[in-house]
C-alpha positions as CSV (number, residue, x, y, z in Angstrom):
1,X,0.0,0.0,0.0
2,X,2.9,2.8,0.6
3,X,4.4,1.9,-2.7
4,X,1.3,2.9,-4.4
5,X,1.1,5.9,-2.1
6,X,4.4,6.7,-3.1
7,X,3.8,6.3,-7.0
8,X,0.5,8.9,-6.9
9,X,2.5,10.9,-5.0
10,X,5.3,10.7,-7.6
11,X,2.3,11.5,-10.2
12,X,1.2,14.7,-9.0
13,X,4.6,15.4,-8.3
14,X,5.7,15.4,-12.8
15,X,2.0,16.6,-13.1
16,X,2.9,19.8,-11.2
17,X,6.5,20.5,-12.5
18,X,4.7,19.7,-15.9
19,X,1.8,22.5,-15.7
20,X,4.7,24.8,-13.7
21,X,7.2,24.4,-16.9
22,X,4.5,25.4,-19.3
23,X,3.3,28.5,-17.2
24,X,7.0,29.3,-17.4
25,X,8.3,28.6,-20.6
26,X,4.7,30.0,-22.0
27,X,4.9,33.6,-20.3
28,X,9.0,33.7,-21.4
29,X,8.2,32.9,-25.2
30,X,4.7,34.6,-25.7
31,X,4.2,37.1,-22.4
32,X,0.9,35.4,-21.8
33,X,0.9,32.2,-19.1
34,X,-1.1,29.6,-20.3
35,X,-0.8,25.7,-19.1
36,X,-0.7,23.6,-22.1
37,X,-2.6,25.9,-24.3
38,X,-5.3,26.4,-21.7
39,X,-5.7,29.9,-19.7
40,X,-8.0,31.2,-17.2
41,X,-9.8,34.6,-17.0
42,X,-11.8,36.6,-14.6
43,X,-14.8,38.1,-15.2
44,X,-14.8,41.6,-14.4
45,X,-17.5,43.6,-16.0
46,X,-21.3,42.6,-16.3
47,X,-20.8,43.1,-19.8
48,X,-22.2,38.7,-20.4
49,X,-24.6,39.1,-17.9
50,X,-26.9,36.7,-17.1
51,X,-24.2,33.8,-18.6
52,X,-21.3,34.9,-16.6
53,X,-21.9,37.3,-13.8
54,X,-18.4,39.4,-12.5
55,X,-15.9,36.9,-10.4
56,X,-16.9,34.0,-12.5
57,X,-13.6,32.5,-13.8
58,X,-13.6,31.6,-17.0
59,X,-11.2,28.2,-19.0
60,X,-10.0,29.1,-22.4
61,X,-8.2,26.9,-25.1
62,X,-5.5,28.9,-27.8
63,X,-7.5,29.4,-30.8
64,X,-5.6,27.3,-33.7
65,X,-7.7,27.3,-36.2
66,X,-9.6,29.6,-38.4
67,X,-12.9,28.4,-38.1
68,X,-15.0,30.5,-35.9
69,X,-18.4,29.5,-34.7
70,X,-21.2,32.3,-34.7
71,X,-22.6,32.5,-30.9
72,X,-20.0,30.7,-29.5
73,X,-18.0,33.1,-26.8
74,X,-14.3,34.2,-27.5
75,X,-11.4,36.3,-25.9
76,X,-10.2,38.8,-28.1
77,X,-7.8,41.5,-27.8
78,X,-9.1,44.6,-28.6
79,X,-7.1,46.9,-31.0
80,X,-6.4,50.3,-29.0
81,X,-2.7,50.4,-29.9
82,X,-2.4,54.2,-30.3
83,X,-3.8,54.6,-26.8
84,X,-1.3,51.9,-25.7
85,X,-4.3,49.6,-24.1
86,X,-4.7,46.1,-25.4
87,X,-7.5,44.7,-23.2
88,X,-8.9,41.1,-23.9
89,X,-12.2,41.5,-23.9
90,X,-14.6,37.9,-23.7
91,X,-17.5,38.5,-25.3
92,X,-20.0,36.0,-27.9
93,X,-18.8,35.9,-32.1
94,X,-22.5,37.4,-33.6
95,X,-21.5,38.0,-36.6
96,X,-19.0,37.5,-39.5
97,X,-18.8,39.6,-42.8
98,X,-15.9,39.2,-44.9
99,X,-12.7,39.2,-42.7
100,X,-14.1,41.2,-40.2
101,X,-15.6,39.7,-37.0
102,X,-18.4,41.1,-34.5
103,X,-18.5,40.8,-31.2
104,X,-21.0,41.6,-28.7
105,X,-21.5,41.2,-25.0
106,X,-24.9,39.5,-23.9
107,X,-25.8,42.5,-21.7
108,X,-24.3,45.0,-24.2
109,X,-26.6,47.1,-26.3
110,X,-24.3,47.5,-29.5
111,X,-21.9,45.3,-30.6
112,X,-18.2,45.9,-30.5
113,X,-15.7,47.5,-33.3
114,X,-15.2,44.9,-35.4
115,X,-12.0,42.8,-35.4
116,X,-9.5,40.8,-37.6
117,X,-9.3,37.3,-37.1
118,X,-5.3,38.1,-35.7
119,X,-7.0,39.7,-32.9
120,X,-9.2,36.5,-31.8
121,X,-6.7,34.4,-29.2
122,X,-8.9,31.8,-27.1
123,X,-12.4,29.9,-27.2
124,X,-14.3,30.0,-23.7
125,X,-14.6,26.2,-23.2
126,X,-15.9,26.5,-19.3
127,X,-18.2,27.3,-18.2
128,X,-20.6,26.6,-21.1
129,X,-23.1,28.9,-21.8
């Protein structure tokens, strides 16, 4: 019985130098921490209310490919470069027209400023809406 205690304990051990080593090596190449493509957020606006109220945290998976899926809910960074803001804003894809993509939160009354697909980093893939 202790060598299996001793083996799960081993387990967690790799597990957690594992997800630490991606966190590091992930924020040193790219300046954002993620743990094997994966990244939480924080809600802090009620900008998705009633789907995700402020505090909710949110799970997010890198965004690989080009498909995007109307009414499914992204992070995007939002393109204020001259001011020298980036925010990444989580709000749900409601439209697409030619390469531009529009984004609106669920409590919002207009949509956002429409956005290149560059600009489109990670799929919300928990909580589900």
């Amino acid at each position: 019985m202790k060598k299996i205690g001793k083996a799960f304990e081993s387990v967690l051990l790799c597990l957690l130098l594992l997800s630490v080593g991606s966190f590091v090596i992930t924020y040193m190449t790219t300046r954002v921490p993620t743990i094997f493509g994966y990244r939480l957020f924080f809600v802090v606006t009620d900008s998705m209310e009633p789907v995700y109220t402020k505090g909710t945290v949110l799970i997010a998976v890198s965004v690989k490919e080009d498909t995007f899926i109307v009414n499914e809910i992204y992070a995007y960074r939002a393109g204020q470069k001259d001011t020298g803001l980036n925010p990444i804003v989580v709000h749900r894809l409601v439209d697409i027209s030619e390469d531009k993509y529009i984004f609106k939160g669920d409590n919002n009354a207009a949509p956002d400023k429409a956005v290149c697909k560059e600009q489109i980093l990670y799929r919300i893939i928990y909580p589900k809406q």
